[in-house]
N, C-alpha and C positions, 0 to 999 in steps of 0.2 A: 815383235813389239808386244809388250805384256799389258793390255789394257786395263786387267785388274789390278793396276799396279797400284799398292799400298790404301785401302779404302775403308772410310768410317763415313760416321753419320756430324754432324756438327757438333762437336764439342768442346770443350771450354779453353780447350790448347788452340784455339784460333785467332791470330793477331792483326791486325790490321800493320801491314808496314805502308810507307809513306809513296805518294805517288811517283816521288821521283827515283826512289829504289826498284819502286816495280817497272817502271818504263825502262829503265837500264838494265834490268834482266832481262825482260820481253824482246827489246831491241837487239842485243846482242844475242838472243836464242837466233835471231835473222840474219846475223851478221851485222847490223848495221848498228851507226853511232848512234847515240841519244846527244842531243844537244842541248837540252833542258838546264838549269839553271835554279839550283837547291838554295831557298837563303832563310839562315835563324837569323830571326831577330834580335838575340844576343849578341850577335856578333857586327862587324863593322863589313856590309853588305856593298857600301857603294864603288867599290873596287871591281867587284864583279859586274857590277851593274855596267862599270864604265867599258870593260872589255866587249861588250853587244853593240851591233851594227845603229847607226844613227838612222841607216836609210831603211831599216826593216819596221813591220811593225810586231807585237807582242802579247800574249796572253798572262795576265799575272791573277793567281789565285791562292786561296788558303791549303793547305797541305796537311790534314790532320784526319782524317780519315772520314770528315763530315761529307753526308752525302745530301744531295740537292743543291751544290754551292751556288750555282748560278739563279735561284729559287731564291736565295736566302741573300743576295747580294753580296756572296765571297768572292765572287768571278769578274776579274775586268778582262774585257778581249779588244783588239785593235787599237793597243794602248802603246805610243811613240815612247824611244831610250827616254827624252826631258822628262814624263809624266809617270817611271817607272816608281822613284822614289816615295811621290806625294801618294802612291798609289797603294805601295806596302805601308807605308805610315798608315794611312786609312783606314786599313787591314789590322795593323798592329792596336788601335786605336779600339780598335773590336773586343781587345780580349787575345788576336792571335799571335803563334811567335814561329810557327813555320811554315814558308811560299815556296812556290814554285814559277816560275817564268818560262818561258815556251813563246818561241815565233809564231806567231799567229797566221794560222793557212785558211785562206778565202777558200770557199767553196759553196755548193749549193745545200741548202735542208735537205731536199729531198734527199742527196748522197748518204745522210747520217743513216747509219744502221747501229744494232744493237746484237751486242754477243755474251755469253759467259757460261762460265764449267763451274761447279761446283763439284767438290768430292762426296757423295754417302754412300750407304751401304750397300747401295747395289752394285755400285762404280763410279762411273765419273757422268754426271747430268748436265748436258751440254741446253743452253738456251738460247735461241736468236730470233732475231724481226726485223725487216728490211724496212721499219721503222720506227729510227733510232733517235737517239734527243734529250732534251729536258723534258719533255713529255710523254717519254716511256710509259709513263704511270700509268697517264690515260689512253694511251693505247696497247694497255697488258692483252688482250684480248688477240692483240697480233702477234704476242709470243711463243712459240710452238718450242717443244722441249724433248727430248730423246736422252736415253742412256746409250753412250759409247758402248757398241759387241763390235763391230769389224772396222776395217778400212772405208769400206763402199760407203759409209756411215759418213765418215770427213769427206770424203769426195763430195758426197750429195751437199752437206750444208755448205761446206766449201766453195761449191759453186754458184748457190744461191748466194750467198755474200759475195758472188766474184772476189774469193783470193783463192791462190794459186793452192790447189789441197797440200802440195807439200810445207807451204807455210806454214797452212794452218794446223800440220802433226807436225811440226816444228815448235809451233805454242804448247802442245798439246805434252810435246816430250817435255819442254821447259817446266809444266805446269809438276809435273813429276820430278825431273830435277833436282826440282827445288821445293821441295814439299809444301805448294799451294795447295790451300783448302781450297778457297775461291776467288775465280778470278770473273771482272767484270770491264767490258769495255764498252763505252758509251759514252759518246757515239763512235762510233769503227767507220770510218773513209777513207775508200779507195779512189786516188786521183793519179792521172798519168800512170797507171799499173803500180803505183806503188802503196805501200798499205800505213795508215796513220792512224795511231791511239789517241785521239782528242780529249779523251779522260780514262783512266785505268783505275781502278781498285781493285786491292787484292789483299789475302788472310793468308797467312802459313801457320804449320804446325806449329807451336813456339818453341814444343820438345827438341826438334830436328835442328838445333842453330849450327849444334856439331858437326851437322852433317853436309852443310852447302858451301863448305872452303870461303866463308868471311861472303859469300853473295849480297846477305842480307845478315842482318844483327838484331838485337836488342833494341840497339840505337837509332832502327829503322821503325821501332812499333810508334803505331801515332794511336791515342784515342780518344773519341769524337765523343763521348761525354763529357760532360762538367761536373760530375760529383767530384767533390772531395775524398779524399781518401779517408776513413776510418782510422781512429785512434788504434785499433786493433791490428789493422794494415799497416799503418807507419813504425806499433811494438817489433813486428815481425820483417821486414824490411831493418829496423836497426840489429834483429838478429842475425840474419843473414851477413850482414857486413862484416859482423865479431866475429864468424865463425866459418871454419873450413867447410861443414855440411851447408848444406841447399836447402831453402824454405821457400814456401812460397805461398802467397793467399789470396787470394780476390773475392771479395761479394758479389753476390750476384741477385740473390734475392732477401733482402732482412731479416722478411716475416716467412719466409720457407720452413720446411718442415723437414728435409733431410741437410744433415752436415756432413761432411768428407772429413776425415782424418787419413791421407792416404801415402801410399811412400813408394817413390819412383816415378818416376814420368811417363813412361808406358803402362806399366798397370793401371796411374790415373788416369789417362785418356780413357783408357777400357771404360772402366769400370763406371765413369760419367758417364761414355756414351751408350753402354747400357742403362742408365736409369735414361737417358733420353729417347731408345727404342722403347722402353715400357711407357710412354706419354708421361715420365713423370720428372721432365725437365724443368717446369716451371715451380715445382718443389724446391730445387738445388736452392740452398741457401750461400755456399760456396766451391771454389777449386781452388786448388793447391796440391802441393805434396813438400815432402820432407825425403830426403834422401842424404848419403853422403857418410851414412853411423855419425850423426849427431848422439850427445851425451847425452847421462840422463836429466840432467838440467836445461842444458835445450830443449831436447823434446818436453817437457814439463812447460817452460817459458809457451812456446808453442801451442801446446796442446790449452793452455789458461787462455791465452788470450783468443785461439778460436770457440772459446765452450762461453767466452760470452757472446759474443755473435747468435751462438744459439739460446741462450736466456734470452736475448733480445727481441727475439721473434715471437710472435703472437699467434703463432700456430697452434691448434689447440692440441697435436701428440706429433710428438719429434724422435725423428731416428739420427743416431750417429754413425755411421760407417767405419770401421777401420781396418784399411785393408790394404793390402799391395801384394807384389808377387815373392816369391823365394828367394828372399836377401841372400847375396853371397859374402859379403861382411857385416853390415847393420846387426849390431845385436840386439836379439829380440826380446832380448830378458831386459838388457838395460834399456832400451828405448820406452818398453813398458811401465816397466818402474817410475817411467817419468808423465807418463800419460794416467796413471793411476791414480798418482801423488795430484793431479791436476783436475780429476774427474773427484777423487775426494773430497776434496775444496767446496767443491756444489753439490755432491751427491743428493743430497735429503732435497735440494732445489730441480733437479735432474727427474728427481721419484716424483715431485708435487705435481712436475710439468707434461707428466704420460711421455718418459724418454727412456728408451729404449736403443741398449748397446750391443751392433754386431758385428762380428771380429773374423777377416780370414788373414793371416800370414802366418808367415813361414821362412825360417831361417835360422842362422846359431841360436844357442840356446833356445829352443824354440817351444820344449817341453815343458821348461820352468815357466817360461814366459806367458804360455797359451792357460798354464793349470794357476799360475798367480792370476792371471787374469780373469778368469772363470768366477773365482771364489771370490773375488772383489765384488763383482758385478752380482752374483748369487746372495751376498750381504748387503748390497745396497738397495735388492730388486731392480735390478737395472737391466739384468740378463735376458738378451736375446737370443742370438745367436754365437758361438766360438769355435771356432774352426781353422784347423791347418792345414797346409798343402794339401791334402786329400779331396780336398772342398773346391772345384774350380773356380777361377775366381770371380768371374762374373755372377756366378751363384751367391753371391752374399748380399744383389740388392732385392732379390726377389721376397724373401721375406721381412727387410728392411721396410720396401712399400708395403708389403701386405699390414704390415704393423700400422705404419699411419691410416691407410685407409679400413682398416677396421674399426668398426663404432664402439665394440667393446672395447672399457678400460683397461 
């Protein structure tokens, strides 16, 4: 078994999917059924509702990735079929549009425990406490933490939880799988030898949808904010739709000080989650990437309306990144031409705001591409860094920070 299997640090590709997706993964990594009961608000719910036992009772909650729900009064528990209804309505009444329902299993406090893995860079960061709840919080103190290296490692926590170790490297494969970032169970009870998720949360890589045969989707990301999306987000999102290539953008922080221009899905993980090993995650103004050889009007469309995000910011010196790994079709003349045509637009606004452009890729035409760009940036003073495959690629955020954090202009 390969422990070090597939390992970063928390990066911006991490998605929250929905509790009821994650428990149907989890459960069937054990073999066993999930009985749970997924309902959008959109749709006409009471059908399902009517199929659950009269004589049982029930836990109905919000499904959105928000955490503390029973803190926040999202969570109804020992709630009979009649009062399933008025119960989501309630819910829906809030603002929400996706539940989950679950039989509600009687048991003691004291039973609740507390478990979860994260993925970083050293490996996989298992955490747990044999005192589990809505009150984890304030009992952190009772959480003890290890990086996965061997077997004997699951045994020991394994048994401290009483479940069976090979379960628990059955989650542990699952967690692999299916490319979880993180997974969190709370609280974890064991009753009659069998083992129950009372509440699950979990993030996957968002890169990796390709690669779990439909487990989990798109369709499965829930998230627990309330912003609205950006004018900027919704331009980019209607390009996407028009077009054969991939776009993709998220804010993160407004007033940040570095922007990503980035291309490909796996160089982007990189390459953020190197600025997040240098502590300078709280900089990211966004993620995203472009992939796919969009045109040179795409990438233009693109490249405009993420370069205002960055006027927007109130950082007093700003770096742009633009990077990915060695395209094997993306042309790199035409993609450029399009982010030029877009950086043009604001140049002299770009130069007033201490902004600074640094470039590694690599791909078809890559000679034109890298020497037009140079001389663009060399005319506008915008010039940082430019660089082609020669340059590893992680190497293009080190002096990106260096730029912001120097107090010379």
């Amino acid at each position: 078994m390969n422990w070090a299997f597939f390992t970063y640090n928390k990066s911006m590709a991490r998605k929250k999917i929905s509790e009821f997706r994650a428990k149907t993964i989890l459960y069937k990594s054990l073999q066993k059924n999930y009985s749970g009961i997924s309902i959008n608000a959109d749709d006409s719910f009471e059908e399902k509702i009517l199929s659950l036992s009269d004589d049982k009772k029930y836990v109905v909650k919000v499904d959105q990735g928000i955490k503390q729900r029973k803190k926040k009064g999202l969570v109804f528990i020992n709630v009979g079929l009649q009062e399933l209804t008025d119960k989501i309505e309630a819910l829906k009444g809030k603002g929400f549009s996706h539940f989950l329902i679950e039989e509600f299993l009687e048991h003691e406090l004291e039973s609740e425990k507390y478990f979860s893995v994260e993925r970083i860079r050293e490996g996989k960061r298992i955490s747990y406490s044999l005192q589990g709840g809505v009150d984890i919080e304030e009992n952190k103190d009772s959480v003890k933490s290890l990086i996965i290296k061997s077997y004997s490692q699951i045994e020991e926590v394994a048994n401290l939880l009483e479940i069976n170790p090979e379960v628990f490297s059955h989650l542990l494969d699952a967690f692999d799988e299916y490319y979880f970032s993180f997974l969190e169970i709370n609280p974890l009870v064991v009753k009659n030898n069998e083992i129950h998720f009372l509440d699950a949360a979990v993030e996957v890589d968002s890169a990796a949808e390709f690669f779990v045969n439909s487990a989990w989707s798109s369709r499965d990301f829930r998230e627990s904010g309330v912003r609205e999306k950006t004018h900027e987000e919704h331009e980019i999102e209607k390009l996407k739709e028009n077009s054969p290539a991939s776009f993709s953008y998220e804010i993160l922080n407004p007033n940040g000080s570095i922007l990503l221009l980035l291309s490909g899905g796996g160089a982007s993980l990189v390459t953020a989650d190197e600025i997040y090993q240098q502590g300078k995650g709280h900089d990211l103004i966004n993620y995203g990437e472009y992939s796919g050889n969009p045109n040179t009007e795409e990438t233009y469309i693109y490249t405009r309306e993420i370069l205002n995000t960055l006027l927007d910011s109130s950082a007093p010196k700003k770096a742009i990144i633009i990077s990915g790994g060695v395209a094997n079709f993306t042309d790199i003349r035409s993609t450029f031409k399009g982010v030029i045509k877009a950086l043009d637009e604001v140049g002299d606004k770009l130069f007033r705001e201490n902004t600074k452009v640094f470039v590694r890729r690599g791909g078809p035409h890559q000679e034109e591409g890298l020497s037009m760009m140079k001389n663009f940036l060399e005319e506008k003073n915008l010039l940082g860094v430019v660089s082609g495959p020669d340059m590893i690629l992680t190497d293009i955020v080190t002096p990106a920070i260096r730029w912001i954090e120097n107090n010379d202009q």
